[in-house]
PDB file of N, H, CA, C and O in Angstrom:
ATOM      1  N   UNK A   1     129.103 436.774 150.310  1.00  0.00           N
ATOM      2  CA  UNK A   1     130.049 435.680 150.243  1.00  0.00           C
ATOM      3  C   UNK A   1     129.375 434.401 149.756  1.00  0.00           C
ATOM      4  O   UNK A   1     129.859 433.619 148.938  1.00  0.00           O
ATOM      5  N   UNK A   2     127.793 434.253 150.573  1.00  0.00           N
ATOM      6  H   UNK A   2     127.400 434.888 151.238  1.00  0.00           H
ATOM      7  CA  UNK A   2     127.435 433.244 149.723  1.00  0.00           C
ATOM      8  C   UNK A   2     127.205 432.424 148.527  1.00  0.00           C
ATOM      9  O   UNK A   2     127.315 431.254 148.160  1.00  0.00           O
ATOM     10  N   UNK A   3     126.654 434.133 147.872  1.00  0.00           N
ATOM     11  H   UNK A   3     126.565 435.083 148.170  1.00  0.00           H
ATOM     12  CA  UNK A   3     126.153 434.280 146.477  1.00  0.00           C
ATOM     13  C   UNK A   3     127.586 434.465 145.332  1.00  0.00           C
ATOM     14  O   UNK A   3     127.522 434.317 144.111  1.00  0.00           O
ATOM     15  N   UNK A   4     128.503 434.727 145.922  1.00  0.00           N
ATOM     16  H   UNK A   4     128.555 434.847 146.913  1.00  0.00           H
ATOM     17  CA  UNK A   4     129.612 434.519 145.486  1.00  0.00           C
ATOM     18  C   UNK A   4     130.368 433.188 145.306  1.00  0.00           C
ATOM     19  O   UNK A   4     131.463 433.113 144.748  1.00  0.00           O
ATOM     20  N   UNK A   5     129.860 432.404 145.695  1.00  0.00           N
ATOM     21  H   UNK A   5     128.971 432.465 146.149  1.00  0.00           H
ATOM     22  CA  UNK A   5     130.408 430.542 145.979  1.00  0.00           C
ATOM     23  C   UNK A   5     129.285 430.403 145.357  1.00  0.00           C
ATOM     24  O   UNK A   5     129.407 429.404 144.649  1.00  0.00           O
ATOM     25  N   UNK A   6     128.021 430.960 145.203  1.00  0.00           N
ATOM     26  H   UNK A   6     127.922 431.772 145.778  1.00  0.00           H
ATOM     27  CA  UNK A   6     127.187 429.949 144.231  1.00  0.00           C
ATOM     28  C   UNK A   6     126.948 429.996 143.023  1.00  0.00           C
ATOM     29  O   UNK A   6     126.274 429.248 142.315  1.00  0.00           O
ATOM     30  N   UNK A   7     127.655 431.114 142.741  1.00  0.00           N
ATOM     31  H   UNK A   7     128.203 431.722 143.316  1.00  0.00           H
ATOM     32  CA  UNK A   7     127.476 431.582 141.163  1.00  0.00           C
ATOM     33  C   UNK A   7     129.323 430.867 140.696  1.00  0.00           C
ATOM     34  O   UNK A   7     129.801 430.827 139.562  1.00  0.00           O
ATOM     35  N   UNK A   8     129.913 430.451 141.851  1.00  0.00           N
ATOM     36  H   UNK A   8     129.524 430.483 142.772  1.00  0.00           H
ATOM     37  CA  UNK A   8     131.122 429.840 141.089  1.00  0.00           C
ATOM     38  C   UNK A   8     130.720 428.288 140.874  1.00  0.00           C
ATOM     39  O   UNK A   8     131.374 427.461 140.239  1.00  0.00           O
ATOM     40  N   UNK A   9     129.978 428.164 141.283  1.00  0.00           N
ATOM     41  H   UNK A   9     129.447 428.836 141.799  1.00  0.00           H
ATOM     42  CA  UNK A   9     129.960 426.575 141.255  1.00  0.00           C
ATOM     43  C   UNK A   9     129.841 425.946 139.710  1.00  0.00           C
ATOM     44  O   UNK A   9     130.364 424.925 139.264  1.00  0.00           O
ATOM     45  N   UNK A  10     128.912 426.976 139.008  1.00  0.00           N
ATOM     46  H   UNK A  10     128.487 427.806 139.370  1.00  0.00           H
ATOM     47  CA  UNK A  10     128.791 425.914 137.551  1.00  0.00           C
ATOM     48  C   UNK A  10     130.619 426.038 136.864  1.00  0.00           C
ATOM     49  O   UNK A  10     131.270 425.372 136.059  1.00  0.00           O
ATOM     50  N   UNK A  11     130.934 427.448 137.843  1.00  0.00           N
ATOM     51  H   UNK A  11     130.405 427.989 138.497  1.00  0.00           H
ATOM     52  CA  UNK A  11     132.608 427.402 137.151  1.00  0.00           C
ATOM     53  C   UNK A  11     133.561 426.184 137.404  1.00  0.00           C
ATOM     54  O   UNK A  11     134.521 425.868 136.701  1.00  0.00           O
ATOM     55  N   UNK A  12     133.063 425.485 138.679  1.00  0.00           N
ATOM     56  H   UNK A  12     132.284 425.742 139.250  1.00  0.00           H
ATOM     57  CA  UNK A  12     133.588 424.232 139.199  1.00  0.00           C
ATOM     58  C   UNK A  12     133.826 423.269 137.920  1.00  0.00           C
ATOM     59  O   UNK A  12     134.797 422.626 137.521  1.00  0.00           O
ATOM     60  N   UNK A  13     132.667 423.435 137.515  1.00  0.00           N
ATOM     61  H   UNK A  13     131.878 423.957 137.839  1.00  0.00           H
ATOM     62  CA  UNK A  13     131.972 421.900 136.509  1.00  0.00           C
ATOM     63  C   UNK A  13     132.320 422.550 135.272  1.00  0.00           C
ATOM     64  O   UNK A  13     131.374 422.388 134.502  1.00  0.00           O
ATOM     65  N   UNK A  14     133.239 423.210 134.728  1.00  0.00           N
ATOM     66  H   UNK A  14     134.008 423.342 135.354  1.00  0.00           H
ATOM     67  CA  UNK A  14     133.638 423.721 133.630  1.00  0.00           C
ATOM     68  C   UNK A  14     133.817 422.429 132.623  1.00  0.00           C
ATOM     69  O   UNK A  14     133.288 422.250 131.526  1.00  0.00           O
ATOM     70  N   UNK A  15     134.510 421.790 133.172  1.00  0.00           N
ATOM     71  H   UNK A  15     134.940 421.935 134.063  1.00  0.00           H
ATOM     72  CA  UNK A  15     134.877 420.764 132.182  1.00  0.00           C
ATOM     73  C   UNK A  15     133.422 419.971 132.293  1.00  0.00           C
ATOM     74  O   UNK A  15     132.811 419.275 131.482  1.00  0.00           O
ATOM     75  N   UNK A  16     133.273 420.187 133.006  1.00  0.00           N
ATOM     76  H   UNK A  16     133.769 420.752 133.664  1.00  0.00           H
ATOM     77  CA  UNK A  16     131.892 418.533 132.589  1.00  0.00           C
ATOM     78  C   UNK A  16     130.574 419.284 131.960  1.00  0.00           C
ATOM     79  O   UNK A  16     129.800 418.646 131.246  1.00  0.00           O
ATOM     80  N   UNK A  17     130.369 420.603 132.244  1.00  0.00           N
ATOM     81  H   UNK A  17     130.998 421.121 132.824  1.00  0.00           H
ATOM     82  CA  UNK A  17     128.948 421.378 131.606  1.00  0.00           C
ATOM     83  C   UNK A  17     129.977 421.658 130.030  1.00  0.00           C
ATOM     84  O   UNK A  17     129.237 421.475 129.064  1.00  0.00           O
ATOM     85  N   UNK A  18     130.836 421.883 129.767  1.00  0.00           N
ATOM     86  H   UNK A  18     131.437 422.033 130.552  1.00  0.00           H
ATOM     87  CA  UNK A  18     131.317 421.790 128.598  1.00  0.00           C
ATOM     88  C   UNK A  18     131.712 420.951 127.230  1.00  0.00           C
ATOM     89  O   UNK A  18     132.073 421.143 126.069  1.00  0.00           O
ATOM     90  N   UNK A  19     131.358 419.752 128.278  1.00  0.00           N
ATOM     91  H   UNK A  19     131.065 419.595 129.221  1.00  0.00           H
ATOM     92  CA  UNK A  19     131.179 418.638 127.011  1.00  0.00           C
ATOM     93  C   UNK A  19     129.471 419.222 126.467  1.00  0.00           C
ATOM     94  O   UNK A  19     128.735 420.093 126.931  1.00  0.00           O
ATOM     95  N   UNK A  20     129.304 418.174 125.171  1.00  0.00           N
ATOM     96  H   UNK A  20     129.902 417.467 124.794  1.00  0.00           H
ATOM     97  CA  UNK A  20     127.962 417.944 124.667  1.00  0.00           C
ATOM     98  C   UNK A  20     126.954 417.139 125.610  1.00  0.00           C
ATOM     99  O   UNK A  20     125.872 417.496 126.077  1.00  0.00           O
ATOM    100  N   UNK A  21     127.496 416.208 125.713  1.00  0.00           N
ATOM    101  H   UNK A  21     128.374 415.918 125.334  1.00  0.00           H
ATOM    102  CA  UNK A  21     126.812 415.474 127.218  1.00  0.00           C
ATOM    103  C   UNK A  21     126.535 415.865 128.098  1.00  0.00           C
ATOM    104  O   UNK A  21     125.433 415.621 128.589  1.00  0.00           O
ATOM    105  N   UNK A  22     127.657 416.839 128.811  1.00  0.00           N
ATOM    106  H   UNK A  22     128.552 417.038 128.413  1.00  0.00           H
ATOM    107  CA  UNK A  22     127.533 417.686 129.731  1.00  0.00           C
ATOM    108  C   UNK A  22     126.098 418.382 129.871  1.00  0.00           C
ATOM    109  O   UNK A  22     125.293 418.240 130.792  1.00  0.00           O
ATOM    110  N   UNK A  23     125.964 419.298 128.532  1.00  0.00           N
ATOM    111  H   UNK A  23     126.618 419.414 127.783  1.00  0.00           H
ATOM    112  CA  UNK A  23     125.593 420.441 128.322  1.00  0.00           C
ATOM    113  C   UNK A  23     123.666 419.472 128.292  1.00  0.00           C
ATOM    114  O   UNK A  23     122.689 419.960 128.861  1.00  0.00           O
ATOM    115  N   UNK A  24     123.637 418.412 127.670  1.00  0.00           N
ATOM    116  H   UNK A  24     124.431 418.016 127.208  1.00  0.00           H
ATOM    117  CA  UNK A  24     122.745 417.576 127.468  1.00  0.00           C
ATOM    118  C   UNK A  24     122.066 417.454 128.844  1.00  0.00           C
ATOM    119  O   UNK A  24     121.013 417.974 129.214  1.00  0.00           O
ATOM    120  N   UNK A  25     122.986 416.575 129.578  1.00  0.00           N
ATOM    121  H   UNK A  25     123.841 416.152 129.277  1.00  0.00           H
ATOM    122  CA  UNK A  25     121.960 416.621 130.731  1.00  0.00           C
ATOM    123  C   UNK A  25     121.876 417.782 131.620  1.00  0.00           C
ATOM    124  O   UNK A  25     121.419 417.675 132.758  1.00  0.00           O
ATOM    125  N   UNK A  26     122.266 418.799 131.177  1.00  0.00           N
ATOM    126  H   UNK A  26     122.637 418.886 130.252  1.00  0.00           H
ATOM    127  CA  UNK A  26     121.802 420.069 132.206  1.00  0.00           C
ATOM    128  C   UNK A  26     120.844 420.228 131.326  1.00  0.00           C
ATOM    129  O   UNK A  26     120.042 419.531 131.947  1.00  0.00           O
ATOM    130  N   UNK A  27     120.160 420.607 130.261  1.00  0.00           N
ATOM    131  H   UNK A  27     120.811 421.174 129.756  1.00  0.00           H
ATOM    132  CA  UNK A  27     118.878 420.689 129.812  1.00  0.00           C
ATOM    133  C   UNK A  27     118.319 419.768 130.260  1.00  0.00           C
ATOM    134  O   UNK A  27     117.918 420.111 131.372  1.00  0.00           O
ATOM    135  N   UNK A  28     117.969 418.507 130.000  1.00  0.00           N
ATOM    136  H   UNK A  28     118.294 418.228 129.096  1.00  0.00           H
ATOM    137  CA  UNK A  28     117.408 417.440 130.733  1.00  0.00           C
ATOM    138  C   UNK A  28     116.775 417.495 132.034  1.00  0.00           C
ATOM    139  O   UNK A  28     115.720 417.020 132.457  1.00  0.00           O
ATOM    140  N   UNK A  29     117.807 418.288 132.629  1.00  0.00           N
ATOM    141  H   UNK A  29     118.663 418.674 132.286  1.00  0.00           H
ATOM    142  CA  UNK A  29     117.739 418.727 134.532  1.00  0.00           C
ATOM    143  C   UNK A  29     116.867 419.849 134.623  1.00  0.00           C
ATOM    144  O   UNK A  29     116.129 420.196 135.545  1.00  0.00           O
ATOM    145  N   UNK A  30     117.105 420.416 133.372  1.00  0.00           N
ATOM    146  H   UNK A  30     117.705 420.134 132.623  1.00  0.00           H
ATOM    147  CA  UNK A  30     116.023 421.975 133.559  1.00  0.00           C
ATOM    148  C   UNK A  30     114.515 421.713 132.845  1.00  0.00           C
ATOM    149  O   UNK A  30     113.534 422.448 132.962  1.00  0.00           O
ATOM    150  N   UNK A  31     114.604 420.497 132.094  1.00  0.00           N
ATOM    151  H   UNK A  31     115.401 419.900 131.999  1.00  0.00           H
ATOM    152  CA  UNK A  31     112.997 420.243 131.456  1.00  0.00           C
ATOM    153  C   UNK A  31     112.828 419.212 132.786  1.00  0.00           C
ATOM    154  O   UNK A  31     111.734 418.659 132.675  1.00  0.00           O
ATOM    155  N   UNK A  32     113.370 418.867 133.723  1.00  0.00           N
ATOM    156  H   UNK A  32     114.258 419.316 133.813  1.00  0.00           H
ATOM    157  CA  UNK A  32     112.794 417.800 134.359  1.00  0.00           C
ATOM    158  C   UNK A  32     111.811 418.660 135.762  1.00  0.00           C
ATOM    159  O   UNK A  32     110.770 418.288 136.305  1.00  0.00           O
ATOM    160  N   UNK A  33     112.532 419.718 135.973  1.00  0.00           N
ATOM    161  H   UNK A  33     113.377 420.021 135.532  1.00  0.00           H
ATOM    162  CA  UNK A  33     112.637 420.964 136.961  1.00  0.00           C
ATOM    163  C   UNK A  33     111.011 421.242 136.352  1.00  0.00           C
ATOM    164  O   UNK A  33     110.096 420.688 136.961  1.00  0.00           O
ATOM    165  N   UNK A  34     110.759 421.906 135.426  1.00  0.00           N
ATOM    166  H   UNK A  34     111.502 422.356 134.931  1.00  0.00           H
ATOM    167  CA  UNK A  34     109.905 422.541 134.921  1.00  0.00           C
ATOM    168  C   UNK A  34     108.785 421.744 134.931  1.00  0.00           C
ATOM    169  O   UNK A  34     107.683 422.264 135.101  1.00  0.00           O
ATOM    170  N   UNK A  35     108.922 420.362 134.747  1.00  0.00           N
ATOM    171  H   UNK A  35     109.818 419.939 134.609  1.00  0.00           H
ATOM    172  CA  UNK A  35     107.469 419.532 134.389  1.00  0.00           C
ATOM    173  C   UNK A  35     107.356 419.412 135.864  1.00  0.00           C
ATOM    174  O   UNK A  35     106.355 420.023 136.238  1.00  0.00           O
ATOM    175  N   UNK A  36     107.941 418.908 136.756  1.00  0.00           N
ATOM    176  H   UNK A  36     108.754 418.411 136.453  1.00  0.00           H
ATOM    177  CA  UNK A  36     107.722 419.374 138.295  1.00  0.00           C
ATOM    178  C   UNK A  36     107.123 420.079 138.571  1.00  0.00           C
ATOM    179  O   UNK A  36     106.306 419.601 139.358  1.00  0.00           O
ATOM    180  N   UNK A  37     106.930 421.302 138.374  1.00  0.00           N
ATOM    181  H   UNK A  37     107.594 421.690 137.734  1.00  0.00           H
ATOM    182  CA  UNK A  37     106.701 422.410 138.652  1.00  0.00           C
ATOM    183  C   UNK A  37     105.522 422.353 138.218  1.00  0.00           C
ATOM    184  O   UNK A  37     104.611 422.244 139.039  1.00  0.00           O
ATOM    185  N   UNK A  38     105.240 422.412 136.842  1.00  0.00           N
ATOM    186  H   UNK A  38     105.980 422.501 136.176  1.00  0.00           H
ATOM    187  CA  UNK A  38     104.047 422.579 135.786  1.00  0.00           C
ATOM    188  C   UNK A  38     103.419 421.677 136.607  1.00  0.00           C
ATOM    189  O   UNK A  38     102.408 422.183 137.095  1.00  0.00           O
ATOM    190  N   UNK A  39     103.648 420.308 137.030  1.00  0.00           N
ATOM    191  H   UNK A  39     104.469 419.897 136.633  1.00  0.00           H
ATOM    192  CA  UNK A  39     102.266 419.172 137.482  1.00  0.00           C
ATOM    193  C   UNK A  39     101.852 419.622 138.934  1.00  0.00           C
ATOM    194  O   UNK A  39     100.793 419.185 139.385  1.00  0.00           O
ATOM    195  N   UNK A  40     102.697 420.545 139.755  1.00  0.00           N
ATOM    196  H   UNK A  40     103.557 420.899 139.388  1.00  0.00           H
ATOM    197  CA  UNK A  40     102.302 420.840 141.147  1.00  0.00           C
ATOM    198  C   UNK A  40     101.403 422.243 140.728  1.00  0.00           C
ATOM    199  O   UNK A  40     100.499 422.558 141.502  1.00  0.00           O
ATOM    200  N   UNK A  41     101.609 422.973 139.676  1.00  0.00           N
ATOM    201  H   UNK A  41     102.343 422.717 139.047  1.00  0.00           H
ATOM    202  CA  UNK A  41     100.797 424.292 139.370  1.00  0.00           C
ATOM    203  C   UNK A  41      99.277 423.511 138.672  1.00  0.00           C
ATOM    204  O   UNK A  41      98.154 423.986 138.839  1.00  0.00           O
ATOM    205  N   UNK A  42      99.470 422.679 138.157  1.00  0.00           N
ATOM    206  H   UNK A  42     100.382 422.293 138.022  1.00  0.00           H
ATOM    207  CA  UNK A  42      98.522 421.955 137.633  1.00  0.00           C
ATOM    208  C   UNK A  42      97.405 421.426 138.507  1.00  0.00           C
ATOM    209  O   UNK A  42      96.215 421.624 138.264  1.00  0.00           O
ATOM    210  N   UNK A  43      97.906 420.679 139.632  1.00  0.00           N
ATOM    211  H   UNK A  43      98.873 420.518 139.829  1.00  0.00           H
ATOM    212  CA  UNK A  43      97.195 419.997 140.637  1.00  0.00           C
ATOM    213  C   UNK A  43      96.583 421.211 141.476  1.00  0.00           C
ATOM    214  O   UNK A  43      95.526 420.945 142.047  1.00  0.00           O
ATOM    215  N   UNK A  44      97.067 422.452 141.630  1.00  0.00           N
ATOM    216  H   UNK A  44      97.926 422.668 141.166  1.00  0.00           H
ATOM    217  CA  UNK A  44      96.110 423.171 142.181  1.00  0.00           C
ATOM    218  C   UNK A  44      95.182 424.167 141.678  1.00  0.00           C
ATOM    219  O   UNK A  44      94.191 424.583 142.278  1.00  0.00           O
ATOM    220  N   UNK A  45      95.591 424.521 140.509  1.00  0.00           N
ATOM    221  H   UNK A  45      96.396 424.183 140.022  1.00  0.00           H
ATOM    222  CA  UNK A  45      94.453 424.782 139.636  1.00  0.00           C
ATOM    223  C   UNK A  45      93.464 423.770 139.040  1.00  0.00           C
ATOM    224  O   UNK A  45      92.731 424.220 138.159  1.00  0.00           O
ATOM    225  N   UNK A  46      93.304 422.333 139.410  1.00  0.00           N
ATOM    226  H   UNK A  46      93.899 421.967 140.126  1.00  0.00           H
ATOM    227  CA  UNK A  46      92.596 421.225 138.889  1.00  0.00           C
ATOM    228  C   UNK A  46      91.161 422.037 140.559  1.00  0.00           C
ATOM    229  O   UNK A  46      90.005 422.388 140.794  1.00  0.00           O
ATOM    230  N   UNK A  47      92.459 421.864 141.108  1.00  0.00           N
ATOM    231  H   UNK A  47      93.398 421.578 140.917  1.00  0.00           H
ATOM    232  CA  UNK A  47      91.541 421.768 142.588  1.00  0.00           C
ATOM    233  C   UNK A  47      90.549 423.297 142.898  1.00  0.00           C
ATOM    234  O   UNK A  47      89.558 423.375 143.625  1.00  0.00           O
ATOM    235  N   UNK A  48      91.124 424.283 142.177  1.00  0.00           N
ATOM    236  H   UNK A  48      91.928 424.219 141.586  1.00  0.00           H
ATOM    237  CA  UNK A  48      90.418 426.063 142.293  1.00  0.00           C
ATOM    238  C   UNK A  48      89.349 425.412 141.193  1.00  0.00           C
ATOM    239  O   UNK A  48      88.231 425.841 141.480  1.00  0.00           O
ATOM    240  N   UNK A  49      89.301 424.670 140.219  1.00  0.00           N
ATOM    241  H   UNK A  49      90.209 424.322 139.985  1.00  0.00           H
ATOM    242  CA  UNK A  49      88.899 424.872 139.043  1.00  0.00           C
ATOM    243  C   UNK A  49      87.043 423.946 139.788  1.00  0.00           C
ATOM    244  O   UNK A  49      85.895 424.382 139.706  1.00  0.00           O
ATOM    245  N   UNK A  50      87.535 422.692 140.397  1.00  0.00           N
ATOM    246  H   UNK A  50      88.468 422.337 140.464  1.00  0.00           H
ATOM    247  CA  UNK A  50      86.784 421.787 140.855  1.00  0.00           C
ATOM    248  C   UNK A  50      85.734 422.493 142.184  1.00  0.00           C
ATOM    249  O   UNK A  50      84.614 422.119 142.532  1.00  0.00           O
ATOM    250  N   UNK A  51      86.456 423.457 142.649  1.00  0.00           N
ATOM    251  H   UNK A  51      87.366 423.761 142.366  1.00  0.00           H
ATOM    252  CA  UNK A  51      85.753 423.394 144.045  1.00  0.00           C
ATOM    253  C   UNK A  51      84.908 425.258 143.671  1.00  0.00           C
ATOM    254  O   UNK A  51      84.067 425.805 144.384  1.00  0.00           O
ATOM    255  N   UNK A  52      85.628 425.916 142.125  1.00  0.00           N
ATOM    256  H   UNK A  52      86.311 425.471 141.546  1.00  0.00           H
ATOM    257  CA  UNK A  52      84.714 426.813 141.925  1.00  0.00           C
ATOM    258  C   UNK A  52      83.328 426.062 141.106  1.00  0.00           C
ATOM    259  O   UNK A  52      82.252 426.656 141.044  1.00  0.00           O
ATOM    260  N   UNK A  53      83.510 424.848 140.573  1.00  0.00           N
ATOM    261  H   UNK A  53      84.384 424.366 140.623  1.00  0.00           H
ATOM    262  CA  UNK A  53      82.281 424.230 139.807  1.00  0.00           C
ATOM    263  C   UNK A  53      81.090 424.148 140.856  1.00  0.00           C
ATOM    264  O   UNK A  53      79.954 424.621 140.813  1.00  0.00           O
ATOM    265  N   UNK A  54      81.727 423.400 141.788  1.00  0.00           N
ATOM    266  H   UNK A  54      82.649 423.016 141.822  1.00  0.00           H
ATOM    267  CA  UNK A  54      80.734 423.125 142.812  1.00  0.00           C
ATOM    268  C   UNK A  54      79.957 424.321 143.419  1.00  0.00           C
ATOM    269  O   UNK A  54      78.907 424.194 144.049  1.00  0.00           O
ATOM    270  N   UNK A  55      80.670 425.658 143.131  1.00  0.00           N
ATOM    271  H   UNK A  55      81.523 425.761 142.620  1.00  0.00           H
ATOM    272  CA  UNK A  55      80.013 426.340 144.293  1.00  0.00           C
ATOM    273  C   UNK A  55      78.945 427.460 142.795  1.00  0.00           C
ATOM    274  O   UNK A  55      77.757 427.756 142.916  1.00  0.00           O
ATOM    275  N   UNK A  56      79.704 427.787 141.745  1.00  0.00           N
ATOM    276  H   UNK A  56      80.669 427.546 141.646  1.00  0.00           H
ATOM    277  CA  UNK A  56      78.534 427.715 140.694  1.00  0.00           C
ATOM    278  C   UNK A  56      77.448 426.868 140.918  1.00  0.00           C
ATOM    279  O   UNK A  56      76.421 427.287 141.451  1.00  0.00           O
ATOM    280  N   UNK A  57      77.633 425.329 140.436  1.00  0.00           N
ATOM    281  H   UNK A  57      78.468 424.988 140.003  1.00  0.00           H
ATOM    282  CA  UNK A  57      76.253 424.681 140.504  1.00  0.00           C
ATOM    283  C   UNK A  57      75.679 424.426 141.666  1.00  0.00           C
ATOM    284  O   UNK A  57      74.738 423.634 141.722  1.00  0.00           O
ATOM    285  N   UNK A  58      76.236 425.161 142.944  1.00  0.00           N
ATOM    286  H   UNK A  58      77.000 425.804 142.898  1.00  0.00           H
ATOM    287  CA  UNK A  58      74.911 425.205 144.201  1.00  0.00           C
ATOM    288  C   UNK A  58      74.635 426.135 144.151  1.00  0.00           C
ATOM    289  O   UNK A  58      73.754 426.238 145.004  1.00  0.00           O
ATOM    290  N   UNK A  59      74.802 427.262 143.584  1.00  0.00           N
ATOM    291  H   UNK A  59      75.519 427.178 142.891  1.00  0.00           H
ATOM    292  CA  UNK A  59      73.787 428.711 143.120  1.00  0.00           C
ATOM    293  C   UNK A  59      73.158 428.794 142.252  1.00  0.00           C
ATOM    294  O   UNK A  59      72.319 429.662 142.014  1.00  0.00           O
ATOM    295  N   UNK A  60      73.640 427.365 141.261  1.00  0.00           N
ATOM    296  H   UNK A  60      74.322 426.659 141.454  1.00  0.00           H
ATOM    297  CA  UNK A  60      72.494 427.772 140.231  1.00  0.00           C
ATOM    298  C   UNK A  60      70.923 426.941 140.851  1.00  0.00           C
ATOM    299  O   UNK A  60      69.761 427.313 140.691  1.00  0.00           O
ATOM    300  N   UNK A  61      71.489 425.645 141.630  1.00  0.00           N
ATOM    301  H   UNK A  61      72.434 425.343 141.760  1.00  0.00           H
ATOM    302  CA  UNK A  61      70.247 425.084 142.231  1.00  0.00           C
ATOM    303  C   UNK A  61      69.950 425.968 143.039  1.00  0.00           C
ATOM    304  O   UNK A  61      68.833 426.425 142.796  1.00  0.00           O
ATOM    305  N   UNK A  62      70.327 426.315 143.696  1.00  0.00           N
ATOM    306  H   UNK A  62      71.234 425.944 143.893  1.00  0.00           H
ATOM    307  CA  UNK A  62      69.665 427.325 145.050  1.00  0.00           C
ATOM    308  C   UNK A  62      68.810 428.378 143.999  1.00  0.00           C
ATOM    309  O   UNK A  62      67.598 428.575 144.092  1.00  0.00           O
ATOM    310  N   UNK A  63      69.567 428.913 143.138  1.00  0.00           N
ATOM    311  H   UNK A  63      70.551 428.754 143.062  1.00  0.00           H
ATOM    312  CA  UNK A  63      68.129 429.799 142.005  1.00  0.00           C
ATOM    313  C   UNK A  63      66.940 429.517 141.117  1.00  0.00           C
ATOM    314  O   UNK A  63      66.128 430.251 140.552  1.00  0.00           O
ATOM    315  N   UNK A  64      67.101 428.269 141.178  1.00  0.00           N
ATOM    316  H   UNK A  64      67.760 427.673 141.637  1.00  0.00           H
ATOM    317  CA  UNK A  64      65.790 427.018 140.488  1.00  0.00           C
ATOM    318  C   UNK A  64      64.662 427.147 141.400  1.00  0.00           C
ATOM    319  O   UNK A  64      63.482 427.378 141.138  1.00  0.00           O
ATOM    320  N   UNK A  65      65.338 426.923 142.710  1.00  0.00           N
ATOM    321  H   UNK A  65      66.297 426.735 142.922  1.00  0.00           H
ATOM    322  CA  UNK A  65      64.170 426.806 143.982  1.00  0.00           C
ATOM    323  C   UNK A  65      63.977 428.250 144.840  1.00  0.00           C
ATOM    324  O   UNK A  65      63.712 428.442 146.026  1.00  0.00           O
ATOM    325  N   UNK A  66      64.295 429.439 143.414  1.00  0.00           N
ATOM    326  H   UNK A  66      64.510 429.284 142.450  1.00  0.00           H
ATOM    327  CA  UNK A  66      64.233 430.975 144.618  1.00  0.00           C
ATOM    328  C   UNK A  66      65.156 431.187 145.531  1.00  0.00           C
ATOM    329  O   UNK A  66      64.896 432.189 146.197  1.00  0.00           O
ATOM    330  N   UNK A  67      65.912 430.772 145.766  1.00  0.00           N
ATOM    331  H   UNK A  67      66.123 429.958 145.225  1.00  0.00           H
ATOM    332  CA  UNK A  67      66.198 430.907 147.303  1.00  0.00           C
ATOM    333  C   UNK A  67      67.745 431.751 146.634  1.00  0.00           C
ATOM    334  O   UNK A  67      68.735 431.342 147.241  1.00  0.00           O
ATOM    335  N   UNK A  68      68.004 432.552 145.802  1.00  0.00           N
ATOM    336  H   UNK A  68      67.200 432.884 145.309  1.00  0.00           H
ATOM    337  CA  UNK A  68      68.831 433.305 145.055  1.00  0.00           C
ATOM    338  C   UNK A  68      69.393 433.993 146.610  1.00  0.00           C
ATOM    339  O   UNK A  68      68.601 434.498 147.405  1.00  0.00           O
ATOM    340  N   UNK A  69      71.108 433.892 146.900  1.00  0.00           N
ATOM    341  H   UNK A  69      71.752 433.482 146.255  1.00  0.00           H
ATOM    342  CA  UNK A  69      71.657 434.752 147.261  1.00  0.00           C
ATOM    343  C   UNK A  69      71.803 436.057 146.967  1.00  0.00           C
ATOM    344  O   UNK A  69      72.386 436.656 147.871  1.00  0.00           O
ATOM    345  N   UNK A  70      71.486 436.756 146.011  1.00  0.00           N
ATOM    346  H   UNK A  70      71.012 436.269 145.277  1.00  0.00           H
ATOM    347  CA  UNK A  70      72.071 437.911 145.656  1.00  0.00           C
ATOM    348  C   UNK A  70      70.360 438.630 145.038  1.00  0.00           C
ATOM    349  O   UNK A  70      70.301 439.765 144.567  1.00  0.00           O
TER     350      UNK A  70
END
């Protein structure tokens, strides 16, 4: 029943997703959605990317001075 009321809803907005305008800012809404998205996927791969550097360059010092984990 739910999924049935939510798939009617863009039928609600027939007239207004059917103008050009309409249709305009629902793209708008879906590139705005996406860069959202993209900058929160972004910020945590900044952070995997940063905290694997660090743990490379304390193995590579730790292998300068012998002291090799592996």
């Amino acid at each position: 029943m739910v999924v049935e009321s939510l798939t009617a809803v863009p039928l609600q907005f027939g007239g207004f997703l059917g103008s050009q305008l309409g249709q305009l800012l629902l793209v708008l809404v879906a590139i705005a959605v996406v860069i959202l998205v993209g900058r929160l996927v972004l910020k945590i791969a900044w952070r995997l990317v940063t905290i694997a550097a660090v743990i490379i360059g304390a193995l590579l010092l730790l292998s300068f001075f012998g002291l090799s984990p592996f």
